[in-house]
C-alpha positions as CSV (number, residue, x, y, z in Angstrom):
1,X,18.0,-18.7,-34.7
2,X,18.9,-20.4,-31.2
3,X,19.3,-16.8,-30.1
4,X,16.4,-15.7,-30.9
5,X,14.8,-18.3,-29.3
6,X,16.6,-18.1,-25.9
7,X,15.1,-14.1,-26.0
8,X,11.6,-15.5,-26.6
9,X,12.0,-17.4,-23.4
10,X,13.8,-15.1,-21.4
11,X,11.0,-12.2,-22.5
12,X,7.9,-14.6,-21.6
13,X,9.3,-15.2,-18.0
14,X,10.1,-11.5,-17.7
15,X,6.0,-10.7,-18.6
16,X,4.9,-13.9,-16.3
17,X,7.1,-12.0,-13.8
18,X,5.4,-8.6,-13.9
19,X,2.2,-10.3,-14.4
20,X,2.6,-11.8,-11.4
21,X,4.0,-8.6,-9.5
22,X,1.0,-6.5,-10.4
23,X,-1.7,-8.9,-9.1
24,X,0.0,-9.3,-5.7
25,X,0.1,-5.4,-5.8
26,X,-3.3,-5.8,-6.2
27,X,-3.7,-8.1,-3.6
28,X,-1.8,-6.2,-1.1
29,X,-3.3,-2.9,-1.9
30,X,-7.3,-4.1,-1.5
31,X,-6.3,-5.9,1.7
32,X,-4.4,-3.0,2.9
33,X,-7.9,-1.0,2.8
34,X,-10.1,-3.7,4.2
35,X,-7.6,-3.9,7.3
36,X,-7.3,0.2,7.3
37,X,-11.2,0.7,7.5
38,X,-11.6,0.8,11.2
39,X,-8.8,2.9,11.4
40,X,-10.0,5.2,8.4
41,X,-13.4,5.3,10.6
42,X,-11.9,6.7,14.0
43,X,-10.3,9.3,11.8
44,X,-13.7,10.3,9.8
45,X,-15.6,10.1,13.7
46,X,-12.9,12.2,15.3
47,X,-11.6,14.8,12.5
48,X,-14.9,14.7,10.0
49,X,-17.6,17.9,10.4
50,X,-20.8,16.2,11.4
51,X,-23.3,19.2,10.6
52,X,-21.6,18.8,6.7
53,X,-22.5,15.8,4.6
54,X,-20.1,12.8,4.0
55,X,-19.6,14.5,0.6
56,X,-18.9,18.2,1.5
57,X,-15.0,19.6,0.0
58,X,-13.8,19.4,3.5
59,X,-15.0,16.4,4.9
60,X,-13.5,14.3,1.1
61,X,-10.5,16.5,1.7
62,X,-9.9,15.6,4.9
63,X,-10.4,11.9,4.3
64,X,-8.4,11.6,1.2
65,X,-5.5,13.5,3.1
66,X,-5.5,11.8,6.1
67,X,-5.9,8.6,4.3
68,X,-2.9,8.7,1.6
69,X,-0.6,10.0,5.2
70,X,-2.0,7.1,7.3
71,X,-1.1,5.2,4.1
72,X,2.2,6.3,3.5
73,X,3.1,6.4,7.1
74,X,2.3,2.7,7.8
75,X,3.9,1.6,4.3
76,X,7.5,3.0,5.7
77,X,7.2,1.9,9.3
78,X,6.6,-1.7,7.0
79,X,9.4,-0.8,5.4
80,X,11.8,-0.4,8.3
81,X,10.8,-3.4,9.9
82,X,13.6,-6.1,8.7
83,X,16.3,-2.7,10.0
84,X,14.7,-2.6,13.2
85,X,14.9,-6.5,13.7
86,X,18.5,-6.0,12.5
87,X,19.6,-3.2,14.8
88,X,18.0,-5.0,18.2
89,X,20.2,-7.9,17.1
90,X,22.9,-6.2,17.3
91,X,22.4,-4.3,21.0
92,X,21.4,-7.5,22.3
């Protein structure tokens, strides 16, 4: 019964812990757009077919493509930060 009661615990901190995981995903991912929109703008100005609507199959193509690399592209450079700090410590 103790047993049991320990894995009761140990599963409710594991769900507060993904819980809490998934909302700053959230968090992160909303205020990764909101920072991104001038960014997404310049690309729409500069790559976007003005005589087509905002809505035409190449202009959404070309956004959602260049978005999701822009996207992916910043998330790694993130990514390698703490490695870059690490290496410069190192020629230094």
């Amino acid at each position: 019964m103790h047993y049991i009661q320990m894995l009761m615990g140990v599963i409710n901190i594991v769900v507060v812990i993904i819980i809490i995981i998934i909302i700053i995903s959230i968090i992160i991912g909303v205020l990764l757009q909101i920072y991104a929109c001038p960014i997404y703008e310049t690309m729409d100005t500069a790559w976007g077919r003005k005589q087509e609507g905002t809505w035409s199959i190449f202009n959404f193509s070309e956004r959602f493509i260049t978005r999701v690399i822009y996207l992916v592209l910043t998330t790694f450079v993130a990514a390698l930060l703490p490695f870059f700090v690490s290496a410069t410590l190192y020629i230094a």
